[in-house]
C-alpha atoms as an extended CHARMM CRD file, in Angstrom:
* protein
*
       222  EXT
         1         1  UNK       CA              0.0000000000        0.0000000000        0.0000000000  PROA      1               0.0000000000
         2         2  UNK       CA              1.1040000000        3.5810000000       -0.6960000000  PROA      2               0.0000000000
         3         3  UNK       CA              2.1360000000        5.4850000000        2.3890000000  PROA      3               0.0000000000
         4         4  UNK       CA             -0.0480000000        9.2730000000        3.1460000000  PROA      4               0.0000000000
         5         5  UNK       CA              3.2240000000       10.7880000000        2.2490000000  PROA      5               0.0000000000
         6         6  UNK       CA              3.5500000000        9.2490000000       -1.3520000000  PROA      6               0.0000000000
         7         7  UNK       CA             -0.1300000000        9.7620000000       -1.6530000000  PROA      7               0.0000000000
         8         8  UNK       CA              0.5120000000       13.2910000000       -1.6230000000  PROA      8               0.0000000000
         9         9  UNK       CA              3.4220000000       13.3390000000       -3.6370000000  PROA      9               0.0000000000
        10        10  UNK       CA              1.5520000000       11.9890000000       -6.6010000000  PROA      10              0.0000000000
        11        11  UNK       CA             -0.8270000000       14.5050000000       -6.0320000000  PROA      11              0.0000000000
        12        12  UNK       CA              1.1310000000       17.1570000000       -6.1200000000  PROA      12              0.0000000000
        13        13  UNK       CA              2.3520000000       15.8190000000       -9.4930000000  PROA      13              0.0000000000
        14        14  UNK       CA             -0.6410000000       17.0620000000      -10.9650000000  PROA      14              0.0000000000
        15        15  UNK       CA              0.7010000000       20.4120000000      -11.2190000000  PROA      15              0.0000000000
        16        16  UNK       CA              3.2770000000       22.2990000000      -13.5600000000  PROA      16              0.0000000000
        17        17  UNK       CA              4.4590000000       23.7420000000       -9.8470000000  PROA      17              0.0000000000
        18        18  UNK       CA              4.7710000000       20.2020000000       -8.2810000000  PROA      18              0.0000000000
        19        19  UNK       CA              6.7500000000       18.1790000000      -10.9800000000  PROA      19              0.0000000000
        20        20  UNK       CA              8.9460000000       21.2520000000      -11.1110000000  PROA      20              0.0000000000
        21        21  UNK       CA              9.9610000000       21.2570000000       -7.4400000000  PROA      21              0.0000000000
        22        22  UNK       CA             10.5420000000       17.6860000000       -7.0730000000  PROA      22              0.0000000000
        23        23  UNK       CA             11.6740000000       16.4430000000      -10.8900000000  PROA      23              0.0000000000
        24        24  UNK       CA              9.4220000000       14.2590000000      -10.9900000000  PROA      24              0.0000000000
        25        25  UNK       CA              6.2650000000       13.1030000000      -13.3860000000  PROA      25              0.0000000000
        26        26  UNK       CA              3.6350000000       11.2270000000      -13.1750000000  PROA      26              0.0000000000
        27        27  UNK       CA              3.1020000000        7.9710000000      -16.1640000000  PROA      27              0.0000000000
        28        28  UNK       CA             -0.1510000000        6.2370000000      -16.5200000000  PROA      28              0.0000000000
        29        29  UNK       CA             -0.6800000000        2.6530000000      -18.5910000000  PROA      29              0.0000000000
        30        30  UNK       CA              1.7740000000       -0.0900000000      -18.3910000000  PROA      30              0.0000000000
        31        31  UNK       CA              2.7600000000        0.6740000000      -22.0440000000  PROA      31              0.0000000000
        32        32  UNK       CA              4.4700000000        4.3000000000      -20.6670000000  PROA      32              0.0000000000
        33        33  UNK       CA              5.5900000000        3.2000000000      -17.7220000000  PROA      33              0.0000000000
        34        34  UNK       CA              7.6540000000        0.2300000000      -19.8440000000  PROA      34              0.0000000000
        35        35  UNK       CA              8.8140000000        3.2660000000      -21.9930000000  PROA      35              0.0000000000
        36        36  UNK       CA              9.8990000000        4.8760000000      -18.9810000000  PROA      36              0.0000000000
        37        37  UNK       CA             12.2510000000        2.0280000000      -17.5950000000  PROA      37              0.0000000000
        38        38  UNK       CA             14.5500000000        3.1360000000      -15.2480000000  PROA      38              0.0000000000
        39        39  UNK       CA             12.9940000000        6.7560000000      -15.0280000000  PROA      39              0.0000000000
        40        40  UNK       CA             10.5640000000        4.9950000000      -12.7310000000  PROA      40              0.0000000000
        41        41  UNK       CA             10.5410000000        5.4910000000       -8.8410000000  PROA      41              0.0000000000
        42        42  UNK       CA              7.1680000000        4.3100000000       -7.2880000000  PROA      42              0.0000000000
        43        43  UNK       CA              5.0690000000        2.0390000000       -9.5490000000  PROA      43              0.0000000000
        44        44  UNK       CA              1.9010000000        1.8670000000       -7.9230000000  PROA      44              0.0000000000
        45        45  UNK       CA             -1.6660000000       -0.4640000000       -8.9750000000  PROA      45              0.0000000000
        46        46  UNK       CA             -5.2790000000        0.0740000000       -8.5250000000  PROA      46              0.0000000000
        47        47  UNK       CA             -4.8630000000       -2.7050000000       -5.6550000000  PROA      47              0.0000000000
        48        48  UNK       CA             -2.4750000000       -0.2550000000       -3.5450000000  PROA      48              0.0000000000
        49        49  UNK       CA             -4.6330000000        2.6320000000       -3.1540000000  PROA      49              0.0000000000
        50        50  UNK       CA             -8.1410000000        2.9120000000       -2.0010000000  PROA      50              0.0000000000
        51        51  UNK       CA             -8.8180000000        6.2220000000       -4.3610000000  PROA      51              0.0000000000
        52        52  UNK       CA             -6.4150000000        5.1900000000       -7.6680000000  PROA      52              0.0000000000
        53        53  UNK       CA             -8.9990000000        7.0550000000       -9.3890000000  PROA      53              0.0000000000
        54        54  UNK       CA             -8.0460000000       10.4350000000       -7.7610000000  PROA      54              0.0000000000
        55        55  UNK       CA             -4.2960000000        9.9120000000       -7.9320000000  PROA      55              0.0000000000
        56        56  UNK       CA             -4.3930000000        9.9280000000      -11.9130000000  PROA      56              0.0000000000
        57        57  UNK       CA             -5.3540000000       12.0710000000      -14.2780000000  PROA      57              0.0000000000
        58        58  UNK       CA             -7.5010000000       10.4930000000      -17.3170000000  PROA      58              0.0000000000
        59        59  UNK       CA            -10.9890000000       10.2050000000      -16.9600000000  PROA      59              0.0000000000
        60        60  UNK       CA            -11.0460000000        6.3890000000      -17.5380000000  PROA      60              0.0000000000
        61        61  UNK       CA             -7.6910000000        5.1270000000      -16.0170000000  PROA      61              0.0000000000
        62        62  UNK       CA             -5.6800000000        2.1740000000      -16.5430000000  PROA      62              0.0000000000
        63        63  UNK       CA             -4.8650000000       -0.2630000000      -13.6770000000  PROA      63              0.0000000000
        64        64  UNK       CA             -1.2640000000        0.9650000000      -12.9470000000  PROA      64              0.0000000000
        65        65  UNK       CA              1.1250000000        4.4600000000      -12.4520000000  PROA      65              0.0000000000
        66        66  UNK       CA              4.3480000000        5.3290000000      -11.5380000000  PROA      66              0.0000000000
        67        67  UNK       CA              6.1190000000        8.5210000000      -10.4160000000  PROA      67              0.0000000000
        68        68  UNK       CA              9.3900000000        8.7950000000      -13.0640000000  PROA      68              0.0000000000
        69        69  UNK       CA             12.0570000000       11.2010000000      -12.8530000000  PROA      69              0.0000000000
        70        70  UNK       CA             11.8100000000       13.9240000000      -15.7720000000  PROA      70              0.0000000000
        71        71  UNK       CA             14.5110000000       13.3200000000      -17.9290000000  PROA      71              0.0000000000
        72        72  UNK       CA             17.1540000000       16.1200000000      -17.9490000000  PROA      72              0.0000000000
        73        73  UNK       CA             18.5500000000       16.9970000000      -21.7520000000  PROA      73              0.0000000000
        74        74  UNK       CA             20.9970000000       19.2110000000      -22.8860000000  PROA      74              0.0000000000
        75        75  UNK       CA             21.7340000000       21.0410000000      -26.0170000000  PROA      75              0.0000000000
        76        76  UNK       CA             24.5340000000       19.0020000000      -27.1180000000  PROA      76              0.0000000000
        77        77  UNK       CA             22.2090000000       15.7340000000      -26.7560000000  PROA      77              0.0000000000
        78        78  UNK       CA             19.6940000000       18.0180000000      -28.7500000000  PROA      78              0.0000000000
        79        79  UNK       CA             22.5240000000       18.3120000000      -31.9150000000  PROA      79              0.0000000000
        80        80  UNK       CA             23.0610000000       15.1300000000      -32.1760000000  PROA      80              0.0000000000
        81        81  UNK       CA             19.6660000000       14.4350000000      -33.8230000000  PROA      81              0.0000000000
        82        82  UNK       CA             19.6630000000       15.8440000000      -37.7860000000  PROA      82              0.0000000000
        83        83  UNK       CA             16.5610000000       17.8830000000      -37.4750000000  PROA      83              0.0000000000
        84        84  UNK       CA             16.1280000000       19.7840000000      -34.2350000000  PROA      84              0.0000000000
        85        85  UNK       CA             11.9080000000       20.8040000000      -34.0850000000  PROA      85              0.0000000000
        86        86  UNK       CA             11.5010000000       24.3740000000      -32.8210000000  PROA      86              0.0000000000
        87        87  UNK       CA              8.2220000000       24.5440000000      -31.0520000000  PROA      87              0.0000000000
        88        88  UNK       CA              7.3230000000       28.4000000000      -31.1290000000  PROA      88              0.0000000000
        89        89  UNK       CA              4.4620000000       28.5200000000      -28.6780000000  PROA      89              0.0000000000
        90        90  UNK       CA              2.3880000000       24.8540000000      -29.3970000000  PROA      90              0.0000000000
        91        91  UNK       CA              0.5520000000       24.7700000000      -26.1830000000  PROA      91              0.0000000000
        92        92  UNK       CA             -2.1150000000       21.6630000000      -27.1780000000  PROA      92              0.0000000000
        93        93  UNK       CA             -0.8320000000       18.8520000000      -25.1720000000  PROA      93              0.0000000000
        94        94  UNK       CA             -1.8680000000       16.5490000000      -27.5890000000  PROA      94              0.0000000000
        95        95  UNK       CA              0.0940000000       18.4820000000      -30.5490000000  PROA      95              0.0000000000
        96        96  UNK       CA              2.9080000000       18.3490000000      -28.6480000000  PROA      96              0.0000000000
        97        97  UNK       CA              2.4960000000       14.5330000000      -27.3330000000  PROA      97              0.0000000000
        98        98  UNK       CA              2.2790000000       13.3010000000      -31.0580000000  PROA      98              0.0000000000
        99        99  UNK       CA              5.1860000000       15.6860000000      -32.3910000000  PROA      99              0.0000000000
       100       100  UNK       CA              7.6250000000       14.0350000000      -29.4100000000  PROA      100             0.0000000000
       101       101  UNK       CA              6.6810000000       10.5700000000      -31.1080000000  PROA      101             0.0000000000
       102       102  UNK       CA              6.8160000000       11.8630000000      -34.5130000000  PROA      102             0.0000000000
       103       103  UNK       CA             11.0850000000       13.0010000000      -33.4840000000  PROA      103             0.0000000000
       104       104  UNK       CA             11.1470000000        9.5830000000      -32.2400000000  PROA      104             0.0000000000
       105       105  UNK       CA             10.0100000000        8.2050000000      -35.4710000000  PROA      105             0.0000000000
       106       106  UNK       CA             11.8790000000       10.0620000000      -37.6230000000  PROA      106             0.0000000000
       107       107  UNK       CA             15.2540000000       10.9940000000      -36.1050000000  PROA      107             0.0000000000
       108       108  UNK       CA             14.4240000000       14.6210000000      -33.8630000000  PROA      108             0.0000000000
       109       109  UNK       CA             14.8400000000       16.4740000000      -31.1660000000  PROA      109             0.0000000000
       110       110  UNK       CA             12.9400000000       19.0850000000      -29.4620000000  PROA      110             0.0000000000
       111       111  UNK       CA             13.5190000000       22.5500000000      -28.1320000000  PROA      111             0.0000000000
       112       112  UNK       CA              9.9540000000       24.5750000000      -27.0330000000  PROA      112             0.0000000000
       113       113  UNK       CA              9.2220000000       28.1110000000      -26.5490000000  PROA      113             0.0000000000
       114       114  UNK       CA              6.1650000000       28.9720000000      -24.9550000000  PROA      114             0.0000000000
       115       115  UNK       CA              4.9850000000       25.5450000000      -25.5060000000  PROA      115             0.0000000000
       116       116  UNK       CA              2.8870000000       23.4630000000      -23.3690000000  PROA      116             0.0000000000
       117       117  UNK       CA              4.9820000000       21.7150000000      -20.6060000000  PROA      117             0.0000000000
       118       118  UNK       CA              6.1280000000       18.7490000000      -21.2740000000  PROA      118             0.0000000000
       119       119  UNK       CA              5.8270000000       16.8140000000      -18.1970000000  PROA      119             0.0000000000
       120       120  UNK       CA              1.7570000000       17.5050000000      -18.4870000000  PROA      120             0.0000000000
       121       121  UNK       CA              0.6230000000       14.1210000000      -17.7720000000  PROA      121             0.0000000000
       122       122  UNK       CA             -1.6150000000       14.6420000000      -21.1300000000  PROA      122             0.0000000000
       123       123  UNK       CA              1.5750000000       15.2750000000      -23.1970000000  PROA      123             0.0000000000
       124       124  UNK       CA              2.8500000000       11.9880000000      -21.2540000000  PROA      124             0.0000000000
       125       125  UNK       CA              0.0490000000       10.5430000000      -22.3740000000  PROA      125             0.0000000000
       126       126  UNK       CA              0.0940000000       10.9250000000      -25.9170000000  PROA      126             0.0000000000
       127       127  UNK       CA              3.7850000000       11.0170000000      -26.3420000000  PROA      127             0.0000000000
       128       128  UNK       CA              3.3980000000        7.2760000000      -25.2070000000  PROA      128             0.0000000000
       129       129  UNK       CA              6.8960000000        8.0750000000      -22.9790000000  PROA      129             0.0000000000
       130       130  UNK       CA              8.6530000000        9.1140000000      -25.7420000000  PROA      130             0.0000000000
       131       131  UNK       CA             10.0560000000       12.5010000000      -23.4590000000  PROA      131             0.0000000000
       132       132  UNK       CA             11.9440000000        9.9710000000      -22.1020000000  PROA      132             0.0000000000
       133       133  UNK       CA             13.7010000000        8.4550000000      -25.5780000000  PROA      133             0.0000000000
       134       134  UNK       CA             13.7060000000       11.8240000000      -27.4050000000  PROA      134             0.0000000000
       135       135  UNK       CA             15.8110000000       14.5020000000      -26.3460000000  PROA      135             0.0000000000
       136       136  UNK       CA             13.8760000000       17.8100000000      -25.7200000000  PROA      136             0.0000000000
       137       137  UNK       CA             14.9250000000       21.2330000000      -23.7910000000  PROA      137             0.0000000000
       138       138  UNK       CA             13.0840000000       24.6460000000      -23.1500000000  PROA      138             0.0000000000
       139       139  UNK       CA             14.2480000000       27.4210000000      -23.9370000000  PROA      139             0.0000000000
       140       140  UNK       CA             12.9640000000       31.1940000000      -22.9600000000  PROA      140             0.0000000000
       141       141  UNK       CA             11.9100000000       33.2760000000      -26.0620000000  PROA      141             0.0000000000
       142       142  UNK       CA             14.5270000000       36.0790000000      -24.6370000000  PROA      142             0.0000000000
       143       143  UNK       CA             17.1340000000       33.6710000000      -25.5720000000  PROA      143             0.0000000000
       144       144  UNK       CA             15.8170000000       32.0940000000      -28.2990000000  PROA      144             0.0000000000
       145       145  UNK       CA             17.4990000000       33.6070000000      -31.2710000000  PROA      145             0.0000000000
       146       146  UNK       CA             20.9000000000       33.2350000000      -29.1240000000  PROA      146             0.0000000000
       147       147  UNK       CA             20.3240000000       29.7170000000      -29.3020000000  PROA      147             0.0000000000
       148       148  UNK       CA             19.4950000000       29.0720000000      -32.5340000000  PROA      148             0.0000000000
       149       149  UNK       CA             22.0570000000       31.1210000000      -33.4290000000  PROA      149             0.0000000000
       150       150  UNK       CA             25.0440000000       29.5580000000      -31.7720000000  PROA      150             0.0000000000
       151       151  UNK       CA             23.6390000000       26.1400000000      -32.6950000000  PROA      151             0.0000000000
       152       152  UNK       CA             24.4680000000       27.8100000000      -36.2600000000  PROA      152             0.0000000000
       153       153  UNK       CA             22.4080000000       25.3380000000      -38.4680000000  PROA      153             0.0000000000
       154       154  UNK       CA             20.3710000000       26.5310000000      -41.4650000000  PROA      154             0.0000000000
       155       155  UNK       CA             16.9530000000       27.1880000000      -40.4230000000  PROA      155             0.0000000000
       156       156  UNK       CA             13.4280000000       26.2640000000      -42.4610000000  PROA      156             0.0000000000
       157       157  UNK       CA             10.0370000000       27.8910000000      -41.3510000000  PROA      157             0.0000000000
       158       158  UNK       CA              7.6540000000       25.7640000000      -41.8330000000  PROA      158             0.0000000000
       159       159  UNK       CA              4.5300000000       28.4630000000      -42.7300000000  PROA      159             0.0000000000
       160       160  UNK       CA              2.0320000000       29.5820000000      -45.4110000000  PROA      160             0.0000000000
       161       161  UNK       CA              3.1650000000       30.6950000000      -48.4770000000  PROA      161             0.0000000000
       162       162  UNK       CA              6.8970000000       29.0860000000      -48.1410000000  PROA      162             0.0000000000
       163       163  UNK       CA              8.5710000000       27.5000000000      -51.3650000000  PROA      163             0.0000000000
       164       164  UNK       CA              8.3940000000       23.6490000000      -51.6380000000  PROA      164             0.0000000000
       165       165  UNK       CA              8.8990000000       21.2020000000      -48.9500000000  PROA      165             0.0000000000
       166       166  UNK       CA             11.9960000000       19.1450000000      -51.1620000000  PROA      166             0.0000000000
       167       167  UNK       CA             13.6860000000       22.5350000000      -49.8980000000  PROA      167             0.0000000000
       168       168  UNK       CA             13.8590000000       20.2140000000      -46.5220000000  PROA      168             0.0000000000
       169       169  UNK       CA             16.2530000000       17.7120000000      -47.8100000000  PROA      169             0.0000000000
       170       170  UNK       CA             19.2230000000       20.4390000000      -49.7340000000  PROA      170             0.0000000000
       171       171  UNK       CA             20.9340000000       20.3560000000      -45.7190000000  PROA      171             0.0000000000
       172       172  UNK       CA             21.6360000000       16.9060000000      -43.5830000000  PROA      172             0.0000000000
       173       173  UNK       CA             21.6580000000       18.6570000000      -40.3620000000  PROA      173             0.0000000000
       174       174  UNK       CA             18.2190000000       21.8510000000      -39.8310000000  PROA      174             0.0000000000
       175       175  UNK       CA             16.8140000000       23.2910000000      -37.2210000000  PROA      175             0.0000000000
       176       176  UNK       CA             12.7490000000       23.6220000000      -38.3120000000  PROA      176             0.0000000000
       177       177  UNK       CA             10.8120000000       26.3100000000      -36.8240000000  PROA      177             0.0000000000
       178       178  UNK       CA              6.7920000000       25.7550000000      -36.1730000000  PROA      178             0.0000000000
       179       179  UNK       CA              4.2840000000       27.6100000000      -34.6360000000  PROA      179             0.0000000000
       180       180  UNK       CA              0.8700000000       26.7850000000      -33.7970000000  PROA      180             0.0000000000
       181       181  UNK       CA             -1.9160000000       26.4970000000      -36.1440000000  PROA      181             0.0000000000
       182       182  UNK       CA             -3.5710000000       29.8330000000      -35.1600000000  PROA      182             0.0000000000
       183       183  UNK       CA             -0.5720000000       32.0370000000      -34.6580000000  PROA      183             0.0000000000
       184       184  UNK       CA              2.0290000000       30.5520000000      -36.8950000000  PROA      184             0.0000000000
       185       185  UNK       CA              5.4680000000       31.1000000000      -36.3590000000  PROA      185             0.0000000000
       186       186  UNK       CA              6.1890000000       33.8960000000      -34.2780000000  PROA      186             0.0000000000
       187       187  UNK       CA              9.9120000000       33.6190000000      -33.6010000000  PROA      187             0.0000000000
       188       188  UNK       CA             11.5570000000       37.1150000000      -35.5900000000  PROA      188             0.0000000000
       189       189  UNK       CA             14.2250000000       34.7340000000      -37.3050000000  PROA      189             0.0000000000
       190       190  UNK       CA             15.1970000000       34.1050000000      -40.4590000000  PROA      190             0.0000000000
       191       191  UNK       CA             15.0060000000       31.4870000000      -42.0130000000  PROA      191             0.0000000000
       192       192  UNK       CA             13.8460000000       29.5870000000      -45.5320000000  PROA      192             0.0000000000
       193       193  UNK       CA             10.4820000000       29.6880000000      -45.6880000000  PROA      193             0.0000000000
       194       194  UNK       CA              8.9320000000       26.1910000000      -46.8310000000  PROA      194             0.0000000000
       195       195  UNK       CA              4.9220000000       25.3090000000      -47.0980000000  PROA      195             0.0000000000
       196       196  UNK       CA              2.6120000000       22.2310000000      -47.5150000000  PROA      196             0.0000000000
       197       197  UNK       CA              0.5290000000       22.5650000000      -50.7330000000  PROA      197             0.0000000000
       198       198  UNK       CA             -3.0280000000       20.7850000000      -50.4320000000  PROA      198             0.0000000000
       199       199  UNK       CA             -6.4760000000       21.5760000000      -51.7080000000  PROA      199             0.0000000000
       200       200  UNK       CA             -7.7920000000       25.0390000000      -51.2950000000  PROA      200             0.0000000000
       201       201  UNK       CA            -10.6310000000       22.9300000000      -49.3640000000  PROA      201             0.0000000000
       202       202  UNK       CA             -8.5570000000       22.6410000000      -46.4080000000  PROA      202             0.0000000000
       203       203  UNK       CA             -8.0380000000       25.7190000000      -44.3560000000  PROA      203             0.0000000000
       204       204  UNK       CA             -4.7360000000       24.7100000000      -43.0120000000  PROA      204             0.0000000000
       205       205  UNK       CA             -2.9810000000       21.4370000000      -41.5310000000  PROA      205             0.0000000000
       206       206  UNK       CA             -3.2640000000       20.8250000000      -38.3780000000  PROA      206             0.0000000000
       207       207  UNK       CA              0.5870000000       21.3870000000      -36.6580000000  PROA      207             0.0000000000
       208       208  UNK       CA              0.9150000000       17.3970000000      -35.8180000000  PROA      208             0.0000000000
       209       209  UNK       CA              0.1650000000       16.4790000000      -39.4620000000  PROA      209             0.0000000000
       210       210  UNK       CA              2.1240000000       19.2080000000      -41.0810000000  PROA      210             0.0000000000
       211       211  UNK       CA              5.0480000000       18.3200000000      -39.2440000000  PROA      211             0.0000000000
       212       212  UNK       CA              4.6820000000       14.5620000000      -39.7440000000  PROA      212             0.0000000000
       213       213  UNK       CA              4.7490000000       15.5360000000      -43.7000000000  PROA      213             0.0000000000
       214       214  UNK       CA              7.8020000000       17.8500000000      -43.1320000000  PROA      214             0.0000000000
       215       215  UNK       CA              9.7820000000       15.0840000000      -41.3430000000  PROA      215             0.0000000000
       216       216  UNK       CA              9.1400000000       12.0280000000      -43.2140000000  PROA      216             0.0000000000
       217       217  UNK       CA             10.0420000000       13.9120000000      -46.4040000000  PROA      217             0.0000000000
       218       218  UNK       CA             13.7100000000       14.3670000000      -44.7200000000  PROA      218             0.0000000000
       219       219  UNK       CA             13.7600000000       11.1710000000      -43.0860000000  PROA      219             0.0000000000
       220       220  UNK       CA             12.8970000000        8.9500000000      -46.9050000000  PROA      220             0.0000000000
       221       221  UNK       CA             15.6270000000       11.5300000000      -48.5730000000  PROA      221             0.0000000000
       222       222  UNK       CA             18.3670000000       11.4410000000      -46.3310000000  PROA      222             0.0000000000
């Protein structure tokens, strides 16, 4: 059985505040928590806590949890992927869930501004652990352009109105900037500007899909 005291640590998981203090997340589903590995601290099971229900988040929960430690990344693990994914202000936890999976897929890493944090248990969620296999930092928007800069790789915009996406593929090693679908990308950096074309039907791509597009294209020309 879980003791009061880890009770209320996994409780206070449930906030941005509380995983910040003590480093630590909380993983839902046996299939995360196997993603996780040796991240993991506490695994716990519907059959050691009376209210399981209240310790997790989704509305229809699994049968097991664990408190990991949140992975700690730095910016030379973040250049050793060939495209490094520039979030510029994604805050939909399941955006950025499926875009950590897509770097996993397809040979990223991750640096956010403004983004959604990443530790959300609904980014954990639907990243299906990968925050723990892909590298991923955050960065303030006051430093942002320092970064990018001293990273010093060419750097595509992925936006309306850009020139075609085989523009992707000219450079082995990018840095690709996307916003979210209402505000675009914000970041005041330049960059090539490359787009999606699709039917006139379609008011835009959603950010998960357009970035899925933008990466495999890289990852099948490499």
């Amino acid at each position: 059985m879980l003791s009061n005291a880890q009770e209320k640590l996994i409780r206070s998981l449930q906030t941005k505040k509380g995983r910040a203090k003590h480093g630590l997340c909380l993983v839902e589903g046996e299939k995360v928590i196997e993603v996780a590995g040796d991240a993991v601290v506490t695994r716990f099971t519907r059959g050691d806590v009376l209210e399981f229900d209240s310790l997790v988040t989704t509305e229809t929960p699994q049968d097991a949890a664990a408190i990991a430690r949140i992975p700690v990344w730095s910016l030379e693990d973040i250049q050793k992927a060939p495209t490094i994914l520039v979030l510029d202000g994604v805050q939909d936890p399941g955006n950025v869930g499926a875009l950590l999976r897509l770097c996993l897929g397809f040979s990223g890493s991750v640096i956010l501004i403004d983004s959604v944090d990443v530790t959300n248990p609904k980014v954990v969620r639907s990243s299906v652990g990968a925050l723990f296999q892909v590298p991923w930092v955050v960065v303030s928007r006051s430093e942002a352009e320092q970064v990018i800069a001293n990273i010093g790789r060419p750097v595509y915009r992925l936006e309306k109105g850009g020139e075609a996406l085989e523009r992707l593929t000219e450079q082995k090693e990018i840095l690709l900037v996307v916003g979210s679908e209402g505000n675009g990308v914000q970041l005041p950096i330049e960059g090539v500007s490359v787009a999606i074309n699709h039917s006139d039907a379609l008011e835009s791509l959603n950010v998960g899909h357009a970035v899925a597009i933008a990466l495999h294209a890289r990852f099948t020309n490499r």
